[in-house]
C-alpha positions in Angstrom: 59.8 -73.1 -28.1 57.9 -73.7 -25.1 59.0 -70.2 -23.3 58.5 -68.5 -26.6 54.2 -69.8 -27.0 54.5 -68.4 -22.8 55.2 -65.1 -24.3 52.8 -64.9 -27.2 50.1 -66.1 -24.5 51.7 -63.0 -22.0 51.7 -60.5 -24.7 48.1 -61.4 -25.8 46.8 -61.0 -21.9 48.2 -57.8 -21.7 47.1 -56.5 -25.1 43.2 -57.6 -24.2 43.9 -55.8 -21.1 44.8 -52.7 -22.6 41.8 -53.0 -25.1 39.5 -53.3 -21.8 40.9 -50.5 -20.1 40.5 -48.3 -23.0 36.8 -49.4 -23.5 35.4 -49.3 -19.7 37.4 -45.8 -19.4 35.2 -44.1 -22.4 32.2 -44.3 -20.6 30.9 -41.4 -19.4 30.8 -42.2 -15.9 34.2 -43.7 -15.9 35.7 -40.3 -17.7 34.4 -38.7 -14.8 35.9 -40.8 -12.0 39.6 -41.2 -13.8 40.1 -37.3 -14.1 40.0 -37.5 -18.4 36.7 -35.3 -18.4 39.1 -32.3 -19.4 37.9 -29.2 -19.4 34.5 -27.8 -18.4 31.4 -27.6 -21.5 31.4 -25.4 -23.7 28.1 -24.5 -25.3 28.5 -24.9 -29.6 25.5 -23.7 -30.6 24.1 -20.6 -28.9 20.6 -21.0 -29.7 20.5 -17.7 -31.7 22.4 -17.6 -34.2 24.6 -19.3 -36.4 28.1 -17.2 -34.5 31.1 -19.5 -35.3 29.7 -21.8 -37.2 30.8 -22.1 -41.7 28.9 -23.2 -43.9 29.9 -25.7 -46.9 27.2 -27.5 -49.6 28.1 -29.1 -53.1 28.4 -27.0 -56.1 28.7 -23.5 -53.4 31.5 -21.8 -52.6 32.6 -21.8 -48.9 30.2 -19.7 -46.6 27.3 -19.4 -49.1 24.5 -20.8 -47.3 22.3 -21.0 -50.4 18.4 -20.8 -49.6 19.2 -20.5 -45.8 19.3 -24.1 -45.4 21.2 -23.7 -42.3 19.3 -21.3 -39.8 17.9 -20.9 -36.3 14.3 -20.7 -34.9 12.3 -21.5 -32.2 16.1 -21.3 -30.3 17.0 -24.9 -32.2 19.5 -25.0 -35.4 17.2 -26.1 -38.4 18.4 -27.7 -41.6 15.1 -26.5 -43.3 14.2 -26.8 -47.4 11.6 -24.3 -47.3 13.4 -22.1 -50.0 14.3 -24.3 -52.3 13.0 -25.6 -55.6 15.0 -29.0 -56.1 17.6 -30.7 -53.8 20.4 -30.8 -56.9 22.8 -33.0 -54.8 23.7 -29.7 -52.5 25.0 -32.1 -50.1 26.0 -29.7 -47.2 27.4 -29.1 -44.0 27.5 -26.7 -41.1 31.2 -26.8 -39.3 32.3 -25.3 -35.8 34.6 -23.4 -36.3 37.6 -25.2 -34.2 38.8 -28.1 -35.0 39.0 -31.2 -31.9 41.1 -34.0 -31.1 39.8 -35.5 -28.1 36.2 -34.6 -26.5 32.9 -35.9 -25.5 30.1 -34.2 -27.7 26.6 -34.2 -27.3 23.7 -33.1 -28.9 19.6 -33.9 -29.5 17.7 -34.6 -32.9 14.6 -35.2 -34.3 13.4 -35.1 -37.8 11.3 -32.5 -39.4 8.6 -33.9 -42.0 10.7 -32.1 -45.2 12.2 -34.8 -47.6 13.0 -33.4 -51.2 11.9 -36.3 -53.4 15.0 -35.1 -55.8 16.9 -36.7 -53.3 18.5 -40.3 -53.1 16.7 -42.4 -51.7 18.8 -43.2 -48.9 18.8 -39.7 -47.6 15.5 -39.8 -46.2 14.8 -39.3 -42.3 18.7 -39.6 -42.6 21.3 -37.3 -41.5 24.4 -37.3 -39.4 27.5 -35.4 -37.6 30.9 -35.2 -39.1 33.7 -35.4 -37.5 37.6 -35.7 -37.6 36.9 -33.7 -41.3 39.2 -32.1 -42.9 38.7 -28.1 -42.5 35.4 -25.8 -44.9 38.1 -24.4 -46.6 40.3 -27.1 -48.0 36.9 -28.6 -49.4 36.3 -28.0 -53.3 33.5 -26.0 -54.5 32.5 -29.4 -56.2 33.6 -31.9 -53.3 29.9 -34.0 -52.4 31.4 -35.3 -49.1 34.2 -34.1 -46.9 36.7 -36.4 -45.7 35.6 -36.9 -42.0 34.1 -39.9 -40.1 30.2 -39.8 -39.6 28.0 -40.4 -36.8 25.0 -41.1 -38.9 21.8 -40.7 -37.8 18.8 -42.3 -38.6 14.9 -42.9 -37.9 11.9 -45.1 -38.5 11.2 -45.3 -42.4 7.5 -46.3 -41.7 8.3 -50.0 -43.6 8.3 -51.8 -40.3 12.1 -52.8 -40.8 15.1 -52.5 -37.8 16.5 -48.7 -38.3 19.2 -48.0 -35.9 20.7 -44.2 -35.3 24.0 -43.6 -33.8 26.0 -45.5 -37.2 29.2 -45.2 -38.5 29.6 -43.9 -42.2 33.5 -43.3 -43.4 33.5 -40.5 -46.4 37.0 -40.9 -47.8 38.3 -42.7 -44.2 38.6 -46.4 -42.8 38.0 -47.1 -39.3 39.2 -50.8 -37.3 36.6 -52.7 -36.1 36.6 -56.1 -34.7 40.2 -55.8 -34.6 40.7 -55.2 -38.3 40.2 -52.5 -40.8 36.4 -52.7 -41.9 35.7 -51.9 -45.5 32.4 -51.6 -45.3 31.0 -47.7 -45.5 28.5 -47.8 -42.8 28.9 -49.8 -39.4 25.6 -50.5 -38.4 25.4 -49.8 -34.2 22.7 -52.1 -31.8 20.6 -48.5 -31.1 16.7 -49.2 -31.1 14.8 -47.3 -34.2 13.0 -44.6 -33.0 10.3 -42.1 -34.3 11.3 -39.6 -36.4 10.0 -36.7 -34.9 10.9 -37.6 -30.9 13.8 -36.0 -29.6 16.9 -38.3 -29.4 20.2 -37.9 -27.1 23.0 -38.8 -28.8 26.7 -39.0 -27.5 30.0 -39.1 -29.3 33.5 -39.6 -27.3 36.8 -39.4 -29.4 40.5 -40.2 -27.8 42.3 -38.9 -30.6 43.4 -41.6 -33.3 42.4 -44.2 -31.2 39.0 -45.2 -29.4 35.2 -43.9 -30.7 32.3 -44.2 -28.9 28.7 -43.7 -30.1 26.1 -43.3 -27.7 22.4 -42.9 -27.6 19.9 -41.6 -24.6 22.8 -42.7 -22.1 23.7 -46.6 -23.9 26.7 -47.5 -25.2 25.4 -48.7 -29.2 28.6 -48.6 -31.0 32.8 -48.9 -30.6 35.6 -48.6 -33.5 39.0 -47.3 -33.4 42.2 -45.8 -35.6 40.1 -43.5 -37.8 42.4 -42.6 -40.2 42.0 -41.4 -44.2 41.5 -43.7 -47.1 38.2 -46.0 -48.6 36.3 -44.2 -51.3 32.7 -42.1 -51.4 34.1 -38.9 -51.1 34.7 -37.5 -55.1 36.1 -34.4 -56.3 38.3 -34.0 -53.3 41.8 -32.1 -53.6 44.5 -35.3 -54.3 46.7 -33.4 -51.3 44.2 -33.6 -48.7 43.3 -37.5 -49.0 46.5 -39.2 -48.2 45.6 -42.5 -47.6 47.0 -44.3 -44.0 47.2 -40.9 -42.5 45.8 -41.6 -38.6 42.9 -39.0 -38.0 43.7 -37.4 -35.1 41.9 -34.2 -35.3 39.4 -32.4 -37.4 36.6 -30.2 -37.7 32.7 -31.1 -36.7 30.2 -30.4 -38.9 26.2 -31.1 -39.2 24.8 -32.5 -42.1 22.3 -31.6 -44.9 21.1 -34.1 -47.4 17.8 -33.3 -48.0 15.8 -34.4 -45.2 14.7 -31.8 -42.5 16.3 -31.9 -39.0 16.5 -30.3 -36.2 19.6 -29.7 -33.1 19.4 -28.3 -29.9 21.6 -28.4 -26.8 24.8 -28.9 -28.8 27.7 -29.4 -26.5 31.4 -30.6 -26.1 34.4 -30.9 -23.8 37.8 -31.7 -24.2 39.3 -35.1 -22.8 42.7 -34.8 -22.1 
């Protein structure tokens, strides 16, 4: 009995070891010293145009950017609502067009002052990044949500309450945190709230299936693992594509439209290997 309690103890050190590890070696300056920086960056968005990037928004068919809500000006990627009348829950998103299993991203954001008051409520100065989704074309004409992990952004809602940026949000996926599968749809990360029209740095570094880090303006705000399909949100999905317990360890990125005004620049990613 005693020998046996010596090895739960053993295995227990070596597990939190291995947890450790894992955690120091996503930082960015550790990726650099251990040799897992990967390949070089590759530029996403080229500051022109919209060249390798699909569009997908609720109740459209894939590639119909309806009222140019996706476009480029001023060289930074807008999601601008300019030409439409009402929002109409055209919940939408702009994917690269490769998928990624393992990389560092990185990007800026700010907020534009556009909010269509058809809109939920929780959608203003509120947007995000999907990731680990499931491809533009495999999404339903009348899917809201695609089945992806979110890096959810958000900004000061002018009502003097905590707003971090740089959350978790799970659309038809569960993600372990705290060492157990969370059930909760957002994970709210320790970032500051910041105003919505300053320029933000935001950071996201993905090993696969298995560690997730959000970052924001160079801190460390949030850490989950095992992103993998299942949870609810997403509706109108294709029953094929959401097999529940399947690990996540790939998938397409894609920007967010919700009805709030944003802005990108300086999009970036490189592989880990």
């Amino acid at each position: 009995m005693m020998h046996s309690k010596k090895l739960q103890v053993k295995g227990k050190s070596i597990l939190m070891a291995v947890v450790w590890l894992a955690v120091v070696a996503c930082s960015p300056a550790s990726l650099q010293r251990t040799g897992m920086q990967g390949g070089s960056w590759q530029t996403l968005f080229n500051g022109k145009d919209l060249k390798d990037w699909i569009v997908k928004i609720h109740h459209h068919e894939v590639g119909d950017n309806y009222a140019q809500t996706f476009r480029v000006k001023d060289g930074v990627l807008q999601v601008n609502y300019d030409d439409y009348g009402t929002f109409n829950e055209r919940y939408g998103h702009l994917f690269y067009k490769t998928p990624f299993s393992s990389f560092h991203l990185k990007w800026e954001y700010r907020f534009t002052d556009q909010w269509l008051k058809d809109a939920p409520s929780y959608t203003y100065r509120n947007s995000g990044i999907m990731f680990h989704s499931q491809s533009p074309e495999s999404i339903l004409k009348e899917q809201d949500w695609p089945i992806s992990v979110e890096f959810q952004l958000l900004a000061d809602a002018g009502d003097g309450k905590p707003r971090p940026t740089g959350n978790m949000c799970s659309p038809g996926t569960d993600v372990v945190y705290e060492g157990k599968i969370d059930d909760r749809h957002c994970i709210n990360s320790s970032s500051a709230t910041y105003a919505w029209d300053k320029w933000v740095k935001a950071e996201l570094i993905v090993l696969g299936d298995s560690l997730v880090t959000h970052l924001i303006n160079g801190d460390t705000v949030l850490q989950y693992s095992r992103p993998q399909i299942g949870g609810g949100v997403a509706n109108n999905y294709d029953p094929k594509v959401k097999q529940n317990g399947k690990p996540l360890t790939q998938g397409y990125i894609g920007l967010q439209s919700e009805g709030q005004g944003i802005e990108f620049k300086e999009i970036k990613i490189r592989r880990l290997d």
